[in-house]
N, C-alpha and C positions, 0 to 999 in steps of 0.2 A: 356125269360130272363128279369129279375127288372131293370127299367130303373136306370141309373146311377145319383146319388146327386152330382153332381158336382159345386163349387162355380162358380162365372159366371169368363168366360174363358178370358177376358180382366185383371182382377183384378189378374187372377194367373200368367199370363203373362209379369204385372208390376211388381208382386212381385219376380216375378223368376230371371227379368232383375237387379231388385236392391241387390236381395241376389247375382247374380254373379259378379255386379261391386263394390256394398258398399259404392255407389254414388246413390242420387237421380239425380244427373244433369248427370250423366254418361247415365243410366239407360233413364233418358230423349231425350237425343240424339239417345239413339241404337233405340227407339219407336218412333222417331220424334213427339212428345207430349212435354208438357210443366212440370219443374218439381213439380209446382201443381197438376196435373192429377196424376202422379205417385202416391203421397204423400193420394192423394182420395182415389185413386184404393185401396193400401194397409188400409186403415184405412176401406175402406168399405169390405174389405176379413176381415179384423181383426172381425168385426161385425159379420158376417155372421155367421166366426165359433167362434165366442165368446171365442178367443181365442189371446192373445197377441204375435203377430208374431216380434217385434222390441223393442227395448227400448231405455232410454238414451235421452239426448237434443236433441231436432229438428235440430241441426244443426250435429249432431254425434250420429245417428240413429246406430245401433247392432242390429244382430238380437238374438232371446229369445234361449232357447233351443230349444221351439218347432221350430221355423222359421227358425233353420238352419237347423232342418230332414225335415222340408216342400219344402226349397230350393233348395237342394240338391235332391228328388226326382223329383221336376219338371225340374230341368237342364237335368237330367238322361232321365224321357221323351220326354222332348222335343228334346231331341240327335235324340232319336230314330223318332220321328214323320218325322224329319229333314232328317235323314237317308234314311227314305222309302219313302219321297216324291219324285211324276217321274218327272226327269228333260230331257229336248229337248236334242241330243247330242250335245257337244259341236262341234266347229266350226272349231276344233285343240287338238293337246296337252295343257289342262292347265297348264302354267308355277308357277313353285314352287316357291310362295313369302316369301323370307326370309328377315325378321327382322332384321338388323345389326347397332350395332355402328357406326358413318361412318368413325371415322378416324380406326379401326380395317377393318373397310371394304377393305378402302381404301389402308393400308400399307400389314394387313396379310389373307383376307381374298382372297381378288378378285384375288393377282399374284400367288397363288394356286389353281384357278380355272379352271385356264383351264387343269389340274388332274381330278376332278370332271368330265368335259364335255367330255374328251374323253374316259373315264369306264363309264357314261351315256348319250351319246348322244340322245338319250329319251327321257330325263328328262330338260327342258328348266327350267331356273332357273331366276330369276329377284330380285337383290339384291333392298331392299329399306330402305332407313335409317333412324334412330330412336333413340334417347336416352332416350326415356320416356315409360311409361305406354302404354299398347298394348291390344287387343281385339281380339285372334284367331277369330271369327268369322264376327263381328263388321268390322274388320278392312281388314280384306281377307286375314292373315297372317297362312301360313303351319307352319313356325317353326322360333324363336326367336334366338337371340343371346345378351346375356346382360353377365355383370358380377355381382356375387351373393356372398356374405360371409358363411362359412359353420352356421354359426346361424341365417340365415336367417329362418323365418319360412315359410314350404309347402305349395304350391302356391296350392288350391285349384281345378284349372283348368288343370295345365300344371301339365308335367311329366318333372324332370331337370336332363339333363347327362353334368355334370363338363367333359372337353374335355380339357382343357389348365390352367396350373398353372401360377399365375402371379410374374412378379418379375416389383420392381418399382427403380428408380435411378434418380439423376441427370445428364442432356446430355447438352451439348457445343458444340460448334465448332470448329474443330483441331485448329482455331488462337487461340481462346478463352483458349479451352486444353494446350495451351504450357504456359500461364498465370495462369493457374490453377491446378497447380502440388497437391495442399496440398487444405485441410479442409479450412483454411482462406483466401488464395486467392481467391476459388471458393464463397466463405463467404461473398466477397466483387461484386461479382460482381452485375450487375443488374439480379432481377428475373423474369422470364416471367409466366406467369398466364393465366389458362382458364377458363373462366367463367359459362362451362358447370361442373368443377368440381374443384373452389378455395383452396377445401380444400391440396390440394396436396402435396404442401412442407411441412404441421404441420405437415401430415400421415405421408412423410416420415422420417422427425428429430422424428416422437413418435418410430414408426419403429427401426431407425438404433441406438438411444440412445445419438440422437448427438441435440443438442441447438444450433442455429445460431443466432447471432445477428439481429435487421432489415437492413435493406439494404438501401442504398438513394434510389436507383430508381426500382421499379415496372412497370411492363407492361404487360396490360392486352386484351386479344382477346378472340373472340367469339367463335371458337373452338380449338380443339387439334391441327389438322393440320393449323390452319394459326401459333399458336405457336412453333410449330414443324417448320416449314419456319423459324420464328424468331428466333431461338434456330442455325437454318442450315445458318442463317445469320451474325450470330455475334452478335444477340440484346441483349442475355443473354444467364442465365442459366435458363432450365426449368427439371422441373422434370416428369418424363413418365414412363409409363406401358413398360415393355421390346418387349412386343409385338407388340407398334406401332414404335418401334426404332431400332430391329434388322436390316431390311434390311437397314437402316440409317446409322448403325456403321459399318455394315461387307461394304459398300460402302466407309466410310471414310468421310459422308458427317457431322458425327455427332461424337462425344466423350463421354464415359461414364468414368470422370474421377476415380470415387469412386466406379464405379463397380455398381448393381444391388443387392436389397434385395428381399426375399421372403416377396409375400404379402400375406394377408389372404385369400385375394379373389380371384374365380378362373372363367375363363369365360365358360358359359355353354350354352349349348341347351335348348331350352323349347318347344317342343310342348303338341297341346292340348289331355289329356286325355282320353285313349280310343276310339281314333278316329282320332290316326296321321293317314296321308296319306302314302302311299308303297314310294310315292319319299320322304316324309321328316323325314321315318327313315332309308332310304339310304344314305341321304345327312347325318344325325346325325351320322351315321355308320362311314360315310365319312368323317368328323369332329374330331369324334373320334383318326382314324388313323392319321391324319396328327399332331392331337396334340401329340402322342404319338412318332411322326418321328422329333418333334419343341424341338431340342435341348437346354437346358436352359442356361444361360449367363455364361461362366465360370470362376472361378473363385474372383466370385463378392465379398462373404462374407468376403472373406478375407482381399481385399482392404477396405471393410468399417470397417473392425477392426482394421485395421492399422490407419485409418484416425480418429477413436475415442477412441486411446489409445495417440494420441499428446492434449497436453494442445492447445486448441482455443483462442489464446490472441488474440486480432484486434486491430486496432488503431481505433478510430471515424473516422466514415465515413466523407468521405468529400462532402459537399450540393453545 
């Protein structure tokens, strides 16, 4: 058998790392190297096969056509190399690490789990939370949970099963609710704000078709749930995903004066490609159903047409 030409094996190994993150500093960290040595490797592969695998600014590197069928076949090997390698047994069940929001984790994910643990008592599960960018393997994650717009474009790694449709709304406090019957008293009050996602109230006034005024006072936390607190306290109004607020309102602790809009984004599963594990497509399985059982907010649409077919006069806020 002809010995094999292969470019040297370090060099395809940074390039394979960079074509799966599209970060040289990403790709630095999963190699624990510096992101000079990356930026080497690939320029000395580029040499070898006399062939341009990236382009674009040094700071916003793409890869070529050729380097994305280079990338994408050494991901595919390396799967497999990864696959057949023998490993000691383990020492137990490895528990299925799931990826989650944490204020979803927190309100709709976790008090439906234990459904989950008694149809898999098997299957040990360890919730860990997340709002940003993730690494199936980098990071030791079975299966994600994020929310996605249907134009997002296809995650090259992950396969996405949409499991829950979102609806978005302004919530209050039943004191706060009995001061906020209409559009501009809720108008006036203070707004509450998370920093993990400010944009919330413009999405939902583009959303429902409604323009509010500014407000004198804003107030702003670090996440959804300490807002959600401030919102269950009286500190304002805040606006939320239906999902982190149902068990909120069917309790009494919260008010959705205007009802709930559909949003475009719906929250989904993501594991990785050809290579999910038998618990994290039980669990996606499982995901599936419950969001299929997640009754949607009723009658919301209606209330927020009611409330954007009255003229929004206010008086100037008072400072």
């Amino acid at each position: 058998m002809a010995a094999r030409s292969l470019p040297p094996l370090n060099a395809l190994r940074a390039f394979e790392a960079f074509g799966r993150h599209g970060r040289m500093t990403l790709a630095a960290d999963e190699l624990c190297v510096t992101h000079g040595a990356i930026s080497r490797q690939i320029r000395q592969l580029e040499a070898h096969l006399g062939a341009a695998l990236t382009e674009g600014p040094r700071t916003r590197l793409v890869l070529t056509e050729a380097g994305l069928k280079l990338a994408q076949a050494l991901t595919l090997a390396f799967d497999q190399i990864d696959a057949a390698v023998p490993r000691p047994p383990a020492a137990g069940d490895r528990a299925l690490v799931v990826s989650c929001l944490p204020t979803f984790a927190m309100k709709w994910l976790i008090p439906r789990l234990p459904d989950f643990v008694a149809a898999h008592p098997d299957i040990p599960v360890r919730i860990v939370e997340s709002n940003g960018p993730f690494d199936f393997r980098a990071d030791g994650v079975d299966l994600a949970i994020r929310m996605r717009l249907p134009t997002a474009p296809p995650s090259p790694d992950a396969d996405v099963t949409p499991f829950l449709d979102h609806h978005v709304g302004p919530v209050v406090s039943p004191l706060l609710a009995a001061q906020a019957g209409d559009l501009a008293a809720l108008a006036r009050l203070p707004r509450l704000h998370t920093r993990t996602f400010l944009e919330s109230w413009a999405e939902w006034e583009a959303a429902a078709g409604i323009v509010l005024p500014p407000t004198a006072v804003n107030r702003e936390f670090d996440h959804y749930f300490y807002m959600l607190e401030a919102a269950a306290a009286g500190l304002g109004a805040a606006v939320a995903p239906w999902a982190f607020v149902a068990g909120d309102l069917a309790a009494g602790r919260l008010v959705a004066p205007l009802g709930m809009i559909p949003g475009q984004a719906r929250v989904c599963a993501l594991m990785p490609k050809a290579r999910a594990s038998r618990a994290a497509r039980r669990f996606r399985d499982w995901l599936v159903a419950q969001g299929a059982a997640t009754p949607p907010p009723a009658g919301s649409q209606q209330l927020v047409e009611r409330a954007r077919a009255k003229p929004l006069t206010l008086s100037p806020p008072a400072i």
